[in-house]
C-alpha positions as CSV (number, residue, x, y, z in Angstrom):
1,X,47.4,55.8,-60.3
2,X,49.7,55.3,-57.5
3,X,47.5,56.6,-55.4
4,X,44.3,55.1,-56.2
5,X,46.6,51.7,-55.8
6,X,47.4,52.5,-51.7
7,X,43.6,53.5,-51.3
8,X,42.3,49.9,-52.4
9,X,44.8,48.3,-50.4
10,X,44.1,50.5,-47.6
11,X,40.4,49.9,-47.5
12,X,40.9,46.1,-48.3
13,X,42.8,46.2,-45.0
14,X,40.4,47.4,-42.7
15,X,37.5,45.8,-44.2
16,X,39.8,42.6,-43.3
17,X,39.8,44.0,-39.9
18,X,36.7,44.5,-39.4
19,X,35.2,41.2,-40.8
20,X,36.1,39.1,-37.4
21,X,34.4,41.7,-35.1
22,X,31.6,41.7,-37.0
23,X,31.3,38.0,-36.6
24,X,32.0,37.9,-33.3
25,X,29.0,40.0,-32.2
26,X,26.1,38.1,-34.4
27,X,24.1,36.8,-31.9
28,X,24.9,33.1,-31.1
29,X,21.7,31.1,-31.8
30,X,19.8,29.5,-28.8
31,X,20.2,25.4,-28.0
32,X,17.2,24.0,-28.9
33,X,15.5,23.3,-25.5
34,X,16.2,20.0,-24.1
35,X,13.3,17.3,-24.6
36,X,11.0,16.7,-21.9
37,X,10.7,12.7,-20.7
38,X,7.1,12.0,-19.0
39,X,7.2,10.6,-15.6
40,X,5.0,8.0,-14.4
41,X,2.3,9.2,-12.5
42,X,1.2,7.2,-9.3
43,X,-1.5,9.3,-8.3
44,X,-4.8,8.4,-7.8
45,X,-7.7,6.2,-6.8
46,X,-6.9,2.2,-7.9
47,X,-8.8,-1.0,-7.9
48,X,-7.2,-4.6,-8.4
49,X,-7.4,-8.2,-7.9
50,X,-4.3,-10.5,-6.6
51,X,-4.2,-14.3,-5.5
52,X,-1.7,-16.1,-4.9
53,X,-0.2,-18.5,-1.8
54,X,-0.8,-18.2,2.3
55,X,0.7,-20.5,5.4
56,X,-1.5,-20.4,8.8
57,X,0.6,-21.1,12.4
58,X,-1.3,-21.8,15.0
59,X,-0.5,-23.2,18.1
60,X,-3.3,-24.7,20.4
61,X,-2.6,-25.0,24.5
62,X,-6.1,-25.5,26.5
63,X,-6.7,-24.0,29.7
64,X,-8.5,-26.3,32.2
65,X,-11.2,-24.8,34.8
66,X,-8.4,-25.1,37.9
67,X,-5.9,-23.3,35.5
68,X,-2.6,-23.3,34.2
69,X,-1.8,-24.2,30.4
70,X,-1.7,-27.6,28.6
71,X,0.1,-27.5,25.4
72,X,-1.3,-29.4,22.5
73,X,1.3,-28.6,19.6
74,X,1.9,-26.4,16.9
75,X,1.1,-27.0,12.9
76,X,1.2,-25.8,10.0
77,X,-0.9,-24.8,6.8
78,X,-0.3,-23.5,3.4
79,X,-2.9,-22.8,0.2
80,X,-4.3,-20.5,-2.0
81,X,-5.9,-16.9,-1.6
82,X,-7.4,-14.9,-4.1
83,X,-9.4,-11.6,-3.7
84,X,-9.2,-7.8,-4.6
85,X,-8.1,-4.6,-3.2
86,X,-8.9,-0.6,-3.7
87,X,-6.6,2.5,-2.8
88,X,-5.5,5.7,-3.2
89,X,-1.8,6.7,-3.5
90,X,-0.4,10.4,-3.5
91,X,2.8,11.0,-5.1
92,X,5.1,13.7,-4.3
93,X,8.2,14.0,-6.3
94,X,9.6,10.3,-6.3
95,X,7.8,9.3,-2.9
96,X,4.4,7.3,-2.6
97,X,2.2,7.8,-0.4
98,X,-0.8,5.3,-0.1
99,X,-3.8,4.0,1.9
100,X,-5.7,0.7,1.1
101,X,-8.1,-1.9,2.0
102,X,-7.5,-5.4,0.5
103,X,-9.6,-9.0,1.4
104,X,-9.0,-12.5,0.4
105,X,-10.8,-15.6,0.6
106,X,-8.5,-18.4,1.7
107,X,-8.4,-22.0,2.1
108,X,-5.7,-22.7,5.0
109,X,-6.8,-25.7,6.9
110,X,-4.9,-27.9,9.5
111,X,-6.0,-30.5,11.5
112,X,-3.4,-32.5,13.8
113,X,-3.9,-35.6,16.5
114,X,-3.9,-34.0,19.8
115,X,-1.1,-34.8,21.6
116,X,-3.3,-34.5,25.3
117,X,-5.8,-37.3,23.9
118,X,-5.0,-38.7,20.6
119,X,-8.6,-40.2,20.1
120,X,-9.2,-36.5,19.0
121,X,-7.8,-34.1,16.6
122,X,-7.8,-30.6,16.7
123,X,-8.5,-28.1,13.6
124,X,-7.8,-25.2,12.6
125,X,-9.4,-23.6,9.1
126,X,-9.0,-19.9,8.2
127,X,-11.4,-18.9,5.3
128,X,-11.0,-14.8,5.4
129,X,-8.1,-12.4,5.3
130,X,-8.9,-8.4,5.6
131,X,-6.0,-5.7,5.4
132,X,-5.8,-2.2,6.2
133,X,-2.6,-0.8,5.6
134,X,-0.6,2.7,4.9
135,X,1.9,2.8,2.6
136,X,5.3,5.1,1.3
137,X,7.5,4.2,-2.0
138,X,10.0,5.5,-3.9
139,X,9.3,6.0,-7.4
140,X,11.5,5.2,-10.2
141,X,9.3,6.2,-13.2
142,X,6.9,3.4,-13.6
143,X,8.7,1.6,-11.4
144,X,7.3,1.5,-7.3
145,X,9.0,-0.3,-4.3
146,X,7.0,0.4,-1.1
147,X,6.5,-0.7,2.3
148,X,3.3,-0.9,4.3
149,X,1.9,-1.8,7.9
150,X,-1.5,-1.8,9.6
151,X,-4.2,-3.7,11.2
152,X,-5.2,-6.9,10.1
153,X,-8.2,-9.5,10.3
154,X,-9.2,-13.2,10.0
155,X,-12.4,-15.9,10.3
156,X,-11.5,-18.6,11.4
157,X,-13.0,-21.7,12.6
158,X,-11.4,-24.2,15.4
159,X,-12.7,-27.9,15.7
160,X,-12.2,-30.8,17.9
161,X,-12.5,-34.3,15.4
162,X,-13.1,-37.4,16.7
163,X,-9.6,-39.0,15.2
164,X,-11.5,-42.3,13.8
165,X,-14.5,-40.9,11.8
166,X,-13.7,-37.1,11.6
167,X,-16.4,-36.2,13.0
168,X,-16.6,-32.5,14.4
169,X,-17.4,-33.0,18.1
170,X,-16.9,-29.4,19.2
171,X,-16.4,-26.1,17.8
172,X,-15.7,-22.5,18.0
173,X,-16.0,-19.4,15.5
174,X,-13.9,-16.3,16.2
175,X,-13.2,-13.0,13.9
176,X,-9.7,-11.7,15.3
177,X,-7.6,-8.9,14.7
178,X,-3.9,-8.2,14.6
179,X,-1.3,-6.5,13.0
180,X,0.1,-6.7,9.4
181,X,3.5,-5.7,8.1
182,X,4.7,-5.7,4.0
183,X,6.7,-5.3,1.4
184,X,5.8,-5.0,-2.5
185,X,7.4,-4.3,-6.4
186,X,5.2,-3.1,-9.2
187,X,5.5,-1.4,-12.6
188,X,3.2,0.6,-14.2
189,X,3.3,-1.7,-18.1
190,X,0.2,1.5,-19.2
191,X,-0.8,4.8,-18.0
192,X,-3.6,3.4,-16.1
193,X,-2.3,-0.1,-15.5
194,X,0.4,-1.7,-13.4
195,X,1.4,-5.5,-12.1
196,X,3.3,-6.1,-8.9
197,X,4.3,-9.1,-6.3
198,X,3.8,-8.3,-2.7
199,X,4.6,-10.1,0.6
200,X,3.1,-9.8,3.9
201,X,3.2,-11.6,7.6
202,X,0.0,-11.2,10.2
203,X,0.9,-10.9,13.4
204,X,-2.6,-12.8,15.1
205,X,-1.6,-13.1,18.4
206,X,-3.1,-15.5,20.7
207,X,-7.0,-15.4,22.0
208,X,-9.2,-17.5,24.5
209,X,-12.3,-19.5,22.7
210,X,-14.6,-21.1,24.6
211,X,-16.2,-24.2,22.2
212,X,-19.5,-24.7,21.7
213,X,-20.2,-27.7,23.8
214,X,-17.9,-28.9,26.9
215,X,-14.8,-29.7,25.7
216,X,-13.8,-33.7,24.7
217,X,-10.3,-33.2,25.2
218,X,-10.6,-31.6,28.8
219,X,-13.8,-31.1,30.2
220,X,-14.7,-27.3,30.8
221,X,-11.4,-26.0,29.0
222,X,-11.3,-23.4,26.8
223,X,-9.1,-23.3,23.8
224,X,-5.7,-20.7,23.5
225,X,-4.7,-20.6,20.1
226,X,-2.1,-18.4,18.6
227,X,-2.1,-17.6,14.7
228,X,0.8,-16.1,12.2
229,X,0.0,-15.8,8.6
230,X,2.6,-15.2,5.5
231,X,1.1,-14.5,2.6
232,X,2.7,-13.9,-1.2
233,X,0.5,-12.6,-3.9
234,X,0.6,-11.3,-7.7
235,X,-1.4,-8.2,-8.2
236,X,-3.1,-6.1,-11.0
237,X,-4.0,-2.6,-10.6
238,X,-6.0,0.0,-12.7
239,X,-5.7,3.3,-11.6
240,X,-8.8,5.7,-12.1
241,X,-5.9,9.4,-11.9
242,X,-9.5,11.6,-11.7
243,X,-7.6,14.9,-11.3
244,X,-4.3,14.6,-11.6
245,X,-1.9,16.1,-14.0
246,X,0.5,14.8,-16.1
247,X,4.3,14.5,-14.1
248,X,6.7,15.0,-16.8
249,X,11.0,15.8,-16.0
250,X,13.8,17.8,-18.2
251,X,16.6,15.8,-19.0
C-alpha cells in the first residue's frame, strides 16, 4: 500500500511538470490581420464647371508717330467668370500629377477719362479667359492641395469713348497670351466627385494695338496697354477613373 501511495504521488508530480511545457509550445494563434482603409484615388480623366470672381489691370500709355510714351493711367476692374474645365491627373503614392485646359467667359470692363484729353475715355473690356496649366499635389486621402503654372489667354476689346455721349469712336480687338501661375484645395465628398476653391494671377504683359481708325486722342498713335488678371473660383469635378485601380493602405 505504501508503495502504490509514492507511485501516485510520483506520477502526479511530473505530470505537474510537464503541464507548463506543454503549454508553452501550443502554437500561439495568429493576430487577426490589420484592416485595410481605402485611399482616395485621384487618377483619372475629369470634367467640371467653376465660376466665381476676376479683377482686370490694365494700364494704357499711347505711342505717338515721332515716338516716346504718353501715359494715360492705370484702372481697375472686377466681375464675374463662369466656365468649365477638363483634365487628367496621375497619382503616385500621395503626389498629383495633372494636366488641364480650363475657359471662362467674363465680364471685366473699365472705362476711365483719359487723362491726355479728357473729352475722351478709354476702355478696356475682357470677355474670354483660356488656361493651360500643369499641375503637382500632395494627397491627403480625399483631400488635394496643388500648385499649377502655364500659358494663358484673353479677348479683349480696347475703345476710345467720346466722354459726353459714350460713343465708341475708335477701337481695337486683340487675342493675347501670357503666363498663368495658381494655387488650389479640393476634396473628393464621392468616389467620382470632388469640390475645390482655386486662385490664380495672369501675367498679360504689355502689347502694341494699332485702333481701327486714326486715333482721337493723338492722331496716328497706337495704343500700349498692359493687363494682370486675379481670378478666384469654386469648382466641381467628376472624375471619369477609366482604368485605374482601387488605392487602398494598411493601418
Amino acid at each position: 500500500m505504501k508503495k502504490f501511495l509514492l507511485a501516485t504521488v510520483g506520477l502526479v508530480a511530473l505530470v505537474s511538470m510537464a503541464a507548463p511545457a506543454s503549454a508553452a509550445d501550443m502554437a500561439v494563434k495568429a493576430p487577426p490581420p490589420a484592416p485595410v482603409i481605402p485611399i482616395y484615388n485621384w487618377t483619372g480623366f475629369y470634367i467640371g464647371a467653376n465660376g466665381g470672381w476676376g479683377q482686370n489691370h490694365n494700364c494704357w500709355d499711347f505711342v505717338p508717330v515721332a515716338g516716346g510714351i504718353l501715359a494715360d493711367g492705370c484702372r481697375d476692374r472686377s466681375g464675374g467668370v463662369v466656365g468649365g474645365q477638363l483634365g487628367y491627373r496621375w497619382q503616385a503614392n500621395q503626389f498629383v500629377f495633372g494636366l488641364e485646359a480650363q475657359g471662362d467667359w467674363a465680364d471685366l470692363s473699365n472705362t476711365r477719362v483719359s487723362v491726355i484729353n479728357p473729352a475722351f475715355s478709354t476702355r478696356t473690356k475682357t470677355d474670354g479667359i483660356g488656361l493651360f496649366t500643369g499641375q503637382i499635389g500632395y494627397a491627403w486621402n480625399a483631400a488635394l492641395l496643388y500648385v499649377k503654372g502655364g500659358a494663358a489667354v484673353t479677348s479683349n476689346r480696347f475703345s476710345i469713348l467720346d466722354t459726353l455721349s459714350g460713343a465708341e469712336l475708335a477701337a481695337a480687338s486683340a487675342t493675347r497670351w501670357g503666363g498663368t501661375v495658381g494655387v488650389g484645395f479640393e476634396y473628393g465628398f464621392a468616389p467620382n466627385w470632388s469640390i475645390g476653391a482655386e486662385y490664380d494671377h495672369l501675367f498679360m504683359g504689355d502689347s502694341n494695338n494699332s485702333f481701327s481708325v486714326v486715333n482721337p486722342i493723338i492722331a496716328g498713335a497706337v495704343n500700349r496697354i498692359s493687363q494682370d488678371v486675379d481670378m478666384v473660383t469654386l469648382r466641381v469635378n467628376y472624375r471619369f477613373g477609366w482604368g485605374t485601380t482601387p488605392v487602398a493602405a494598411r493601418y
